[in-house]
C-alpha positions as CSV (number, residue, x, y, z in Angstrom):
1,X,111.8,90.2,145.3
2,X,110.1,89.6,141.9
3,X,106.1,89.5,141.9
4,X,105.7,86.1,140.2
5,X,102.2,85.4,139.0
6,X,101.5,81.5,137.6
7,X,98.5,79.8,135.9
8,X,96.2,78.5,138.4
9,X,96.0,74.6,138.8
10,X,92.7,73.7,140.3
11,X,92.4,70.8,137.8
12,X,88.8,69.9,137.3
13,X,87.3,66.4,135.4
14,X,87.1,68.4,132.5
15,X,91.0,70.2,132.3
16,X,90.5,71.9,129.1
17,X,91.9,75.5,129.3
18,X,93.6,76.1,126.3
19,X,93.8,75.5,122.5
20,X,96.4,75.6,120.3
21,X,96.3,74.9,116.4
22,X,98.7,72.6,114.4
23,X,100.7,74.1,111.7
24,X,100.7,72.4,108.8
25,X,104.3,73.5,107.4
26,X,104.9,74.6,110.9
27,X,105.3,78.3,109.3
28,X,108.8,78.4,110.3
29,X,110.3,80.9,106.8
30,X,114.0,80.5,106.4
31,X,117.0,78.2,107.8
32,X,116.4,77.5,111.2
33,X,118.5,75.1,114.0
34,X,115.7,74.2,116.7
35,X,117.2,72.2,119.9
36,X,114.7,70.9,122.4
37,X,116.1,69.7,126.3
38,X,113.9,68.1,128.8
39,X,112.7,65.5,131.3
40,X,111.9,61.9,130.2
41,X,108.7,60.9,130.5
42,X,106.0,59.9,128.1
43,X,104.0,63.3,127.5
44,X,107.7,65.0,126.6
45,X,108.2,62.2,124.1
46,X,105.0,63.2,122.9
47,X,105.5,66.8,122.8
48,X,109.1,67.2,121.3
49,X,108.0,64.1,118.5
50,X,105.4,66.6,117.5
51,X,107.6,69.1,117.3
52,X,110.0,67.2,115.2
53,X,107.5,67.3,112.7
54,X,108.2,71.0,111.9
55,X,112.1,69.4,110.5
56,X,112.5,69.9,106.9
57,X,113.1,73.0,103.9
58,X,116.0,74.4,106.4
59,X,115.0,73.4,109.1
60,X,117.1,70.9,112.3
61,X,115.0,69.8,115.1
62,X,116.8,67.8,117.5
63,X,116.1,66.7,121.0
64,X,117.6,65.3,124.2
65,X,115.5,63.4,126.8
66,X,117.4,63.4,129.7
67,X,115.9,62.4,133.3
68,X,119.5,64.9,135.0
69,X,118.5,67.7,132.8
70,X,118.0,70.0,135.3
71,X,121.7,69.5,136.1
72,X,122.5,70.6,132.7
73,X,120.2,73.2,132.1
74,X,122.0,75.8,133.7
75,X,125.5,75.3,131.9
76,X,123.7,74.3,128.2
77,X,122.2,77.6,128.2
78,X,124.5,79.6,129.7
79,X,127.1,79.4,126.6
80,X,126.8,81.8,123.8
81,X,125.2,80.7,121.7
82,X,123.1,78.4,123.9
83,X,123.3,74.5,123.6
84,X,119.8,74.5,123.3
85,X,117.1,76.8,122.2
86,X,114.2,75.9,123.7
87,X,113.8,73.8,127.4
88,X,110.9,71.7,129.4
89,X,110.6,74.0,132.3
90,X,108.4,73.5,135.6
91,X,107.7,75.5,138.5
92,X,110.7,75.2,139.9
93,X,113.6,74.8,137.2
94,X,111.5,78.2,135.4
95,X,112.6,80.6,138.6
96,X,116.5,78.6,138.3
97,X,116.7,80.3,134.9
98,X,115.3,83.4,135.0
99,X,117.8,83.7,138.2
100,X,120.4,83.9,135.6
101,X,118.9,85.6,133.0
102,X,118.8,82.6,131.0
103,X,115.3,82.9,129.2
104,X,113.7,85.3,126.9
105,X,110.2,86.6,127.3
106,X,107.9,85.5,124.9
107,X,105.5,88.3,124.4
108,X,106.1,89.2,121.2
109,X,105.9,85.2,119.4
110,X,102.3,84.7,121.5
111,X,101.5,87.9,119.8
112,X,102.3,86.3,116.4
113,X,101.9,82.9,116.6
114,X,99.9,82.0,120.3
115,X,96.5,83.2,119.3
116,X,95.4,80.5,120.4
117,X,96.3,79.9,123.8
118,X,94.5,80.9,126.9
119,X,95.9,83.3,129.4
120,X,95.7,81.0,131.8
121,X,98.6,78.4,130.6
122,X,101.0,81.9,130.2
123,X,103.2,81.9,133.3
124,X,103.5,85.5,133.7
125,X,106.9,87.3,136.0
126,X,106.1,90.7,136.5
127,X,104.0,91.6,133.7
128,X,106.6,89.9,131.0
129,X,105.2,85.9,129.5
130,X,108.3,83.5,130.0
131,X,106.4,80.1,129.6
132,X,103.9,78.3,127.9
133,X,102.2,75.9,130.2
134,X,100.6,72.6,128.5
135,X,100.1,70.0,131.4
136,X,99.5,69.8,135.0
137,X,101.7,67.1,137.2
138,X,101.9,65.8,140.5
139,X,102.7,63.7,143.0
140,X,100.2,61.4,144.5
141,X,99.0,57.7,145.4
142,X,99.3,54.7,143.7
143,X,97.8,52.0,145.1
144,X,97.1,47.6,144.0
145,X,93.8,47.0,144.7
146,X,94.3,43.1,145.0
147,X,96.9,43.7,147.7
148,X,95.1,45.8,149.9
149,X,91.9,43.4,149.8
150,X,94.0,40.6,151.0
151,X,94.5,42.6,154.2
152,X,91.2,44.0,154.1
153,X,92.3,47.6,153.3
154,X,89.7,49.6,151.2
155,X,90.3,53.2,149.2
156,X,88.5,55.0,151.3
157,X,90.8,54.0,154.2
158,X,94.3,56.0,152.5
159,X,93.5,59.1,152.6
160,X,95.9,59.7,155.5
161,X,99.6,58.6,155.4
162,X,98.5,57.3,159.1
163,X,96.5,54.8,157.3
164,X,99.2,54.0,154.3
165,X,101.5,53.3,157.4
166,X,98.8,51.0,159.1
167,X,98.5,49.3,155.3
168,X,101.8,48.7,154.5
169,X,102.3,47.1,158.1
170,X,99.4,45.0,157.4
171,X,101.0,43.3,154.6
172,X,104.5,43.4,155.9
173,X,103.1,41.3,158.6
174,X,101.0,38.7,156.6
175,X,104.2,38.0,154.9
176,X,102.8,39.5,151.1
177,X,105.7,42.0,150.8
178,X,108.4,43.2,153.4
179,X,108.9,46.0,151.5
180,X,105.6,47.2,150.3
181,X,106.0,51.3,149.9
182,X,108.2,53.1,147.9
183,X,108.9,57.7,147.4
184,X,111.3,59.0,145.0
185,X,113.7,59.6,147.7
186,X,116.6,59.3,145.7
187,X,119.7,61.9,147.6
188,X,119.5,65.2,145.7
189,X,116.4,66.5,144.1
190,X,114.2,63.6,144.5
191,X,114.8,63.9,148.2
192,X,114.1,67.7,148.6
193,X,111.1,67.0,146.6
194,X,109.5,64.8,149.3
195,X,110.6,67.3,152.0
196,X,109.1,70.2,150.4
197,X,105.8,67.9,149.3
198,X,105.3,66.6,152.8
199,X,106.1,70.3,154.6
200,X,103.5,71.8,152.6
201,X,100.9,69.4,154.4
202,X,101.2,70.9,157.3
203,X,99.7,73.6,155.9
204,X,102.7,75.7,157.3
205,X,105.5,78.3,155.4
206,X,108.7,77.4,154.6
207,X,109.8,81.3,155.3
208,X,109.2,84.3,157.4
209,X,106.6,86.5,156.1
210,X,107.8,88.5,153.1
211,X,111.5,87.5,153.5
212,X,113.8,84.6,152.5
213,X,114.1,83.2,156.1
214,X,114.0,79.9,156.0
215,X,111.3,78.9,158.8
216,X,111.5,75.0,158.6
217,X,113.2,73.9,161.9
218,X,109.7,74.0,164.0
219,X,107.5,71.3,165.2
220,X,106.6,71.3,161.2
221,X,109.9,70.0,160.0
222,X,110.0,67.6,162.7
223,X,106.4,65.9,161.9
224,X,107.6,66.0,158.0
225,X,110.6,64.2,158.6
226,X,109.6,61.8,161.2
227,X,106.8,60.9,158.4
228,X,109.3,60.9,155.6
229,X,111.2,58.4,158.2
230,X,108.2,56.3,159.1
231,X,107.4,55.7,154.8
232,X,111.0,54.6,154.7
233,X,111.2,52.1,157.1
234,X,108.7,50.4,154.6
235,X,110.7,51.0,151.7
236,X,113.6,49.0,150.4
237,X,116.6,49.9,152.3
238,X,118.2,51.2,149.2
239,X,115.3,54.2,149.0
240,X,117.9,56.7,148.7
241,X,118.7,55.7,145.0
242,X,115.1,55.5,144.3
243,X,113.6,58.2,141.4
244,X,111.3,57.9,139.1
245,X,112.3,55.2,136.5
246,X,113.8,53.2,139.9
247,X,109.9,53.6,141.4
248,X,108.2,53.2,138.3
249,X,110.2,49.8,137.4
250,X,109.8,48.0,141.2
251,X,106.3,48.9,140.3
252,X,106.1,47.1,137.2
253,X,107.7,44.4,138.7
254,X,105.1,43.5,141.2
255,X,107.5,44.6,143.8
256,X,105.3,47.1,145.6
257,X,102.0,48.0,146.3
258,X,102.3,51.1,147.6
259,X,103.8,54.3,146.4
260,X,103.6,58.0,146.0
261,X,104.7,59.0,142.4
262,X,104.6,61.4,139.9
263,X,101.4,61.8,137.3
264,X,103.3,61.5,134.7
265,X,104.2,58.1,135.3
266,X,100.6,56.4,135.6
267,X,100.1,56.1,131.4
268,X,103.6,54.2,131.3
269,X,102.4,52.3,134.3
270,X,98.8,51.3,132.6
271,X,100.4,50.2,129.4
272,X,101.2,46.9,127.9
273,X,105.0,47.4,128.1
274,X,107.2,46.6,131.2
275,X,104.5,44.7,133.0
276,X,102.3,42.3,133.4
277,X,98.2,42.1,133.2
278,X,98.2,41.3,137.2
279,X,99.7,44.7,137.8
280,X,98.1,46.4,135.2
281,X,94.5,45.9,136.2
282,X,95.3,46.0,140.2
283,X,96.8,49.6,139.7
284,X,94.8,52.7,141.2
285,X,95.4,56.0,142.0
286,X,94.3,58.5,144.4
287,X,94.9,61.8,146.1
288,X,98.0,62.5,148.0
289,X,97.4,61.6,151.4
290,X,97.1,64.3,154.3
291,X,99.2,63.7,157.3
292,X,99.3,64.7,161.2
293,X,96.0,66.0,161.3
294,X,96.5,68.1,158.4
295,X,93.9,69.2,155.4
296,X,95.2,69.5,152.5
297,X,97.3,66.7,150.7
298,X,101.3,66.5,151.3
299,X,102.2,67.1,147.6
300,X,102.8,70.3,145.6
301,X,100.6,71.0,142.0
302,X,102.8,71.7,139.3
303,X,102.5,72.6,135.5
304,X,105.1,71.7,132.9
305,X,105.6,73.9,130.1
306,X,108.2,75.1,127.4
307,X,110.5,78.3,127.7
308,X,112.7,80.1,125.0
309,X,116.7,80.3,125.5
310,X,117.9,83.9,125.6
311,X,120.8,82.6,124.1
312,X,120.1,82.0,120.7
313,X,119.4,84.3,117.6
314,X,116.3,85.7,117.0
315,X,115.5,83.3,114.3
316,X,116.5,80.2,116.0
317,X,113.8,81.4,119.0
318,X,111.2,81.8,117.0
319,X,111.4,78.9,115.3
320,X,111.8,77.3,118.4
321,X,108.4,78.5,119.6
322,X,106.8,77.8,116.5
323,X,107.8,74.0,116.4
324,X,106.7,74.0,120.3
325,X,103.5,75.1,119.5
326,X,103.1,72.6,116.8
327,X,104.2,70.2,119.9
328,X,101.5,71.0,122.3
329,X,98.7,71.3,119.3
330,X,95.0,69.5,119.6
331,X,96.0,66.4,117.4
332,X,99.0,65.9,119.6
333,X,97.1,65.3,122.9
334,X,94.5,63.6,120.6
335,X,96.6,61.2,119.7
336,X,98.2,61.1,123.4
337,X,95.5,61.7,125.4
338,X,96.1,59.3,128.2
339,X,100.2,60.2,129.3
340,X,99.3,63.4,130.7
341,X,96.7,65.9,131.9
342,X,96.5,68.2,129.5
343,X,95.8,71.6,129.5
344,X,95.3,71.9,125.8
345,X,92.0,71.9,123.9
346,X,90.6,68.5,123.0
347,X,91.8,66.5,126.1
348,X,89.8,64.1,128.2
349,X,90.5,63.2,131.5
350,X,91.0,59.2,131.8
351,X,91.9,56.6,134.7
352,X,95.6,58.0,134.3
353,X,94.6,61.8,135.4
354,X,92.7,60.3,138.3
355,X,94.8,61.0,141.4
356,X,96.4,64.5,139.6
357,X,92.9,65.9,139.7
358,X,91.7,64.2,143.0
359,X,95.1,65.8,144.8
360,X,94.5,69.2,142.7
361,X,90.7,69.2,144.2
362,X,91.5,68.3,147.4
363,X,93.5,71.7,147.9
364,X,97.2,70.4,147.1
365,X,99.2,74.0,147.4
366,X,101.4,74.9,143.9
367,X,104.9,74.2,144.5
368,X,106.3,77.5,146.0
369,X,107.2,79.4,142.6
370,X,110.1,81.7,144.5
371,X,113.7,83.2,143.1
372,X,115.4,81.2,146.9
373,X,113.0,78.2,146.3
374,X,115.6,76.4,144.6
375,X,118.2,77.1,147.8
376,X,115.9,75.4,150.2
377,X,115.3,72.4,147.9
378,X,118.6,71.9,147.4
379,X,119.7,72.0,151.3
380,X,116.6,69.4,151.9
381,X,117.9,66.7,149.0
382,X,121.7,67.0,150.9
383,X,121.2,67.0,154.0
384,X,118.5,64.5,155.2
385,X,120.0,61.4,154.5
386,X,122.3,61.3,157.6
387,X,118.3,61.3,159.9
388,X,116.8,58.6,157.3
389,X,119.4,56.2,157.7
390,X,119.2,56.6,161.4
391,X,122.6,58.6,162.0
392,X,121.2,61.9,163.6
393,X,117.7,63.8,165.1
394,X,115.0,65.3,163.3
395,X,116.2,68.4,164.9
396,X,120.3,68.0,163.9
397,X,119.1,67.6,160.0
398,X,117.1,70.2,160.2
399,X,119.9,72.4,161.6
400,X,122.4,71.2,158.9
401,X,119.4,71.9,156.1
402,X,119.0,75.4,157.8
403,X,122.7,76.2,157.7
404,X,123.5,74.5,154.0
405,X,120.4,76.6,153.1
406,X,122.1,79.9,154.7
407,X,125.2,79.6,152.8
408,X,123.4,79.0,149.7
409,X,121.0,82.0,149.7
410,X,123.8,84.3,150.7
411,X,125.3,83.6,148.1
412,X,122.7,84.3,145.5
413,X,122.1,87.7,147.5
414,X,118.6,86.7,149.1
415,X,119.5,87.0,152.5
C-alpha cells in the first residue's frame, strides 16, 4: 500500500501558501504541442486561459473543459502518445491515475522551472512530486438569507443538518418552496460523493485499520444514508440527475434556498450572469453542517491541482508544465481572485471563500487520498439509488455497496 503524503488544507483567512512567477515568453524553447483536460468551472477557465497565453513561435495550446472528464481521463491518457499532456487532477482522480501508471513525476521540471512554489502545494507519493496543487475546494452550505427570515431561521441556527431539515420544513410548510434543498446527488459520482462527504461526519473509517476492508455497513452508514434520505425528501424528486451545473442553475433561478455545493461554484453564483439581483444579494455561505451528534462537518477538503501525462514526449511535458505554471501565476489569481481559493501568492480571501474556509476551520477531514478510494466511491454512486427512491433498507444498500465494492477491489488486487 503506497505511503501517500498530501499538502495540508487547514485553510485560514489569509490562504496564501505559495508563489509562482509569470513567464513572459512562457520560456518554452522549440516546437511544442501542449493539451490541457479538466473540470468546468470558473477557476479552470481561469487557469488553462492563462496557460493559453504561452501559444505562439511553435507552440499549440489547446484545451477541453469538460464537466465527464473524469470518465475520459483514463482512456485519453492511456493511448500512446497520450490525448492529452497535462490534466486538472484532485484528490481523488490523482490516485485513479497513478493506479495505472498514467502520470509522470515532476521532480525534475519543479527543479527547473517551480522555484517558486512552496512545498506545501507539491502533493508528494512516496518521496516522488506528481502534482502541483493551486486551490482548495469544497463542499459546503449555501444558504438565502431573505428566505430563512421569513421563517424566522437565523445563521447561527444551520450548523447542524438537524436544523437545515427543521428549515427547509419551515418553508415547505408556509407554502414559500415545496422543494427548498438541493445535493449534487446525481447517480454515479455526484452520488458517492455525498455518501463519502456525509460518512466522514461521523467521524468514523471507511476501512479496517491498515487494510482495504471496506467498514461502512455499521450504525455509520445507516445514520449517513438515512440523512442523505431525509435532504432528499426536500429536494426535487428528480435529485438523482442533479450535479453541479443542474444545482447551480435551480439556484440561479430562485428555485431553492437551500443547498450543499461545491466552492467552486459560489463566484459564478455571485456574478451578474444567470441571475438576478434578488438572488445575488440573498446568497450566503457557511460551513458544512455536522450531523447526528457529530463534530466535525459532513464534507471532505480537497485541493485541485495539475499533473503531467506520462504519455507524451519529454518536450511536450515540459512545455506542459511550463504553460501550467504560467496558468497558476500571481497575475492570474490577481485578475481572478474571487472564483476560487487560491493557494497561490497574491490572493485574498472574499465573500466567495467564505464557507470553504469556515468548513476547512471547523475540522472538515481531506477526502481519503487512497489507491481503493476510488472502488468505494464508485459502489456508493451505483448502488444507493434503489434506498433513496424508497425501493430497499439502509441496510440492503449498504450490503449491495459492500459487495459491488468487493468485486471491484478484487479486481484491482487490493483485497
Amino acid at each position: 500500500m503506497s505511503t501517500i503524503k498530501t499538502m495540508a488544507l487547514s485553510v485560514t483567512a489569509a490562504a496564501v501558501l505559495s508563489s509562482s512567477a509569470a513567464f513572459a515568453d512562457c520560456g518554452i524553447k522549440g516546437n511544442a504541442n501542449v493539451s490541457i483536460l479538466g473540470n468546468d468551472f470558473p477557476a479552470l477557465h481561469a487557469v488553462f486561459s492563462a496557460a493559453e497565453q504561452c501559444a505562439g513561435n511553435g507552440v499549440t495550446v489547446t484545451k477541453n473543459h469538460n464537466k465527464d472528464y473524469k470518465d475520459l481521463m483514463v482512456p485519453a491518457l492511456s493511448s500512446s502518445p497520450a490525448e492529452y499532456s497535462t490534466l486538472h487532477v484532485s484528490n481523488a482522480t490523482l490516485v485513479t491515475l497513478m493506479n495505472d501508471g498514467l502520470v509522470r513525476p515532476l521532480d525534475d521540471l519543479i527543479a527547473k522551472y517551480g522555484s517558486g512554489l512552496n512545498k506545501a502545494q507539491l502533493v508528494t507519493v512516496n518521496g516522488q512530486v506528481m502534482a502541483v496543487a493551486f486551490m482548495a475546494n469544497a463542499q459546503h452550505l449555501f444558504y438565502r438569507s431573505d428566505i430563512l427570515n421569513q421563517v424566522g431561521v437565523k445563521a447561527d441556527q444551520l450548523e447542524t443538518y438537524e436544523q437545515v431539515l427543521a428549515a427547509a420544513k419551515a418553508i415547505r410548510e408556509a407554502g414559500i418552496m415545496e422543494y427548498p434543498v438541493a445535493l449534487n446527488t446525481k447517480a454515479g459520482w455526484n452520488l458517492g460523493e455525498e455518501f463519502v462527504n456525509m460518512y466522514l461526519g461521523t467521524g468514523a473509517d471507511m476501512f479496517m485499520p491498515g487494510t482495504a476492508k471496506i467498514n461502512i455497513n455499521n450504525a455509520h452508514g445507516i445514520a449517513t444514508l438515512n440523512m442523505l434520505k431525509s435532504l432528499a425528501s426536500y429536494s426535487h424528486p428528480d435529485f438523482l440527475t442533479f450535479d453541479s451545473n443542474a444545482t447551480q442553475a435551480l439556484w440561479e433561478g430562485d428555485k431553492l434556498a437551500l443547498a450543499t455545493m461545491w466552492g467552486s461554484r459560489t463566484a459564478g453564483i455571485l456574478d451578474d450572469e444567470g441571475s438576478s439581483e434578488k438572488v445575488v444579494n440573498n446568497t450566503d455561505f457557511a460551513s458544512a453542517p455536522t450531523f447526528n451528534e457529530g463534530t466535525v462537518p459532513a464534507s471532505s477538503l480537497w485541493w485541485d491541482g495539475f499533473a503531467v501525462a506520462k504519455n507524451v514526449s519529454d518536450a511536450d511535458a515540459e512545455a506542459s508544465f511550463i504553460a501550467m505554471m504560467n496558468g497558476i501565476s500571481t497575475e492570474m489569481v490577481q485578475a481572478n481572485n474571487d472564483v476560487a481559493t487560491w493557494l497561490v501568492k497574491g490572493y485574498k480571501p472574499s465573500k466567495a471563500a467564505k464557507g470553504v474556509t469556515a468548513t476547512a476551520m471547523n475540522g472538515a477531514s481531506p477526502y481519503p487520498m487512497l489507491p481503493f478510494m476510488g472502488a468505494l466511491h464508485g459502489a456508493a454512486g451505483s448502488e444507493l439509488t434503489d434506498f433513496l427512491q424508497g425501493n430497499e433498507s439502509a441496510e440492503q444498500a449498504l450490503a449491495d455497496m459492500e459487495a459491488a465494492y468487493t468485486v471491484a477491489a478484487k479486481e484491482k488486487g487490493f483485497l
